[in-house]
C-alpha positions in Angstrom: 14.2 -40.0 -36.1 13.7 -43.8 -37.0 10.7 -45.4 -37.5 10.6 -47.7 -34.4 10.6 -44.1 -32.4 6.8 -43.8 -33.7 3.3 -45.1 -33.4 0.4 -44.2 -35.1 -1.0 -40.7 -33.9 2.3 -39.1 -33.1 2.6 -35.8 -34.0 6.1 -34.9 -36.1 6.9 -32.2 -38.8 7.8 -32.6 -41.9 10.1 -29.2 -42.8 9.8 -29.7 -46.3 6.2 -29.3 -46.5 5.7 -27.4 -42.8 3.4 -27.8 -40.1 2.5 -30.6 -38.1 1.8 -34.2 -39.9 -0.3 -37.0 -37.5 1.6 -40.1 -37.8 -0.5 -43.1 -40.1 0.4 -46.0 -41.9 1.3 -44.5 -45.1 4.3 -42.2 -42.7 5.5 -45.3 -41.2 5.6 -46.7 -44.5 7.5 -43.8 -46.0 10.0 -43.8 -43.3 10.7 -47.6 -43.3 11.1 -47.6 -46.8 13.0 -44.5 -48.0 14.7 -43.6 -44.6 15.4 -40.2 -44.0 14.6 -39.0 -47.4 11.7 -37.1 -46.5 13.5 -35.7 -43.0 10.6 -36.1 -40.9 11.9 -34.8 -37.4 10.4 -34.2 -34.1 8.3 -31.4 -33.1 10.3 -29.8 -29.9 8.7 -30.6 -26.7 8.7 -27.0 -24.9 7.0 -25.8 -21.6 4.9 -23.4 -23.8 3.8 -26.1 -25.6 3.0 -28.7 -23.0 0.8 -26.5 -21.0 -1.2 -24.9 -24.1 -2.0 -28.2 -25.5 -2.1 -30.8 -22.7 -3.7 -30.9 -19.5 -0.1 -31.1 -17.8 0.2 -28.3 -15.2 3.2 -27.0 -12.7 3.0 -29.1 -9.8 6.5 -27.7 -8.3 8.8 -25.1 -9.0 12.1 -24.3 -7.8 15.2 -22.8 -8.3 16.8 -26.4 -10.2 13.7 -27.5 -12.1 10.0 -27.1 -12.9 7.9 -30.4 -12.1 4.5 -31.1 -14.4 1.9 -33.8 -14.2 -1.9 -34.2 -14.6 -3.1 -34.9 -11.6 -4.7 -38.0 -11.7 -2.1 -39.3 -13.8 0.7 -38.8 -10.9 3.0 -41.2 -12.3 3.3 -39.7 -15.4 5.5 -36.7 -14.4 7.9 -34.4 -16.3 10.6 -32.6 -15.2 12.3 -29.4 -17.0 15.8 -28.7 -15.7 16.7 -25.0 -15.5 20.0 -25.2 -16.4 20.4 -27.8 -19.2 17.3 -26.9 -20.3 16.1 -30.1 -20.7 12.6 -32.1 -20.2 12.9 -35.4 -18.6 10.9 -38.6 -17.1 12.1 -41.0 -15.0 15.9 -39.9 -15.5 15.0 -40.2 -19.9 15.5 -37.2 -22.0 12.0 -36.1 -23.5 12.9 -33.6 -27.3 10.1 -34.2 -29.0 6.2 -34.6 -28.6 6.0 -38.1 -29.8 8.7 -39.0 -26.9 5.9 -37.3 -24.6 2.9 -39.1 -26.5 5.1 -42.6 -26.0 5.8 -42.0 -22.5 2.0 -41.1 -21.5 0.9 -44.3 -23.3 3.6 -46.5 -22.1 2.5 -45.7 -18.4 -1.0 -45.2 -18.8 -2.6 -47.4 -21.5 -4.2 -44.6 -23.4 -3.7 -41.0 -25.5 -2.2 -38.4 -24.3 -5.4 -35.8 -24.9 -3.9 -32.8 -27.1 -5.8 -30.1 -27.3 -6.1 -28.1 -31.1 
């Protein structure tokens, strides 16, 4: 992960010292400084995950993929692809969080709300 992947209130981990680190100014810093001495990585976006701790819900399900939005944020979908695997947006792979947090602000112009 490389620093221009991030913007201030990410979420990443840090394996080193575990859990979940919010990105500031002093990470960025870190990062754009020492590389990746400290190993920061992403946290992996998982269905578990997004539906726990956002406001995303299954909008359609079938036997190829699993479709989530918020519903008044239509254009801000997500698709999960049975066989790869693998979360997508508008044809992009999604692997980590901060891709999702990106995305949501990218299209919308504000934070994705996640929940504690």
């Amino acid at each position: 992960m490389t620093v221009n992947e991030l913007r201030i209130g990410n979420l990443i981990k840090q394996p080193t010292l575990g859990g979940t680190l919010t990105v500031d100014w002093m990470i960025i810093e870190i990062i754009s400084k020492l590389g990746d001495y400290y190993a920061y990585e992403p946290i992996p976006l998982t269905e578990d995950w997004l539906l726990k701790r956002t406001e995303y819900k299954l909008h359609h399900e079938d036997s190829a993929m699993k479709i989530f939005r918020i519903d008044e944020h239509e254009n801000v979908f997500i698709v999960f692809h049975k066989e790869s695997g693998e979360f997508r947006s508008w044809g992009h792979p999604l692997i980590g969080i901060h891709e999702l947090q990106n995305l949501f602000y990218a299209m919308e112009r504000k934070e994705l709300e996640i929940k504690q």
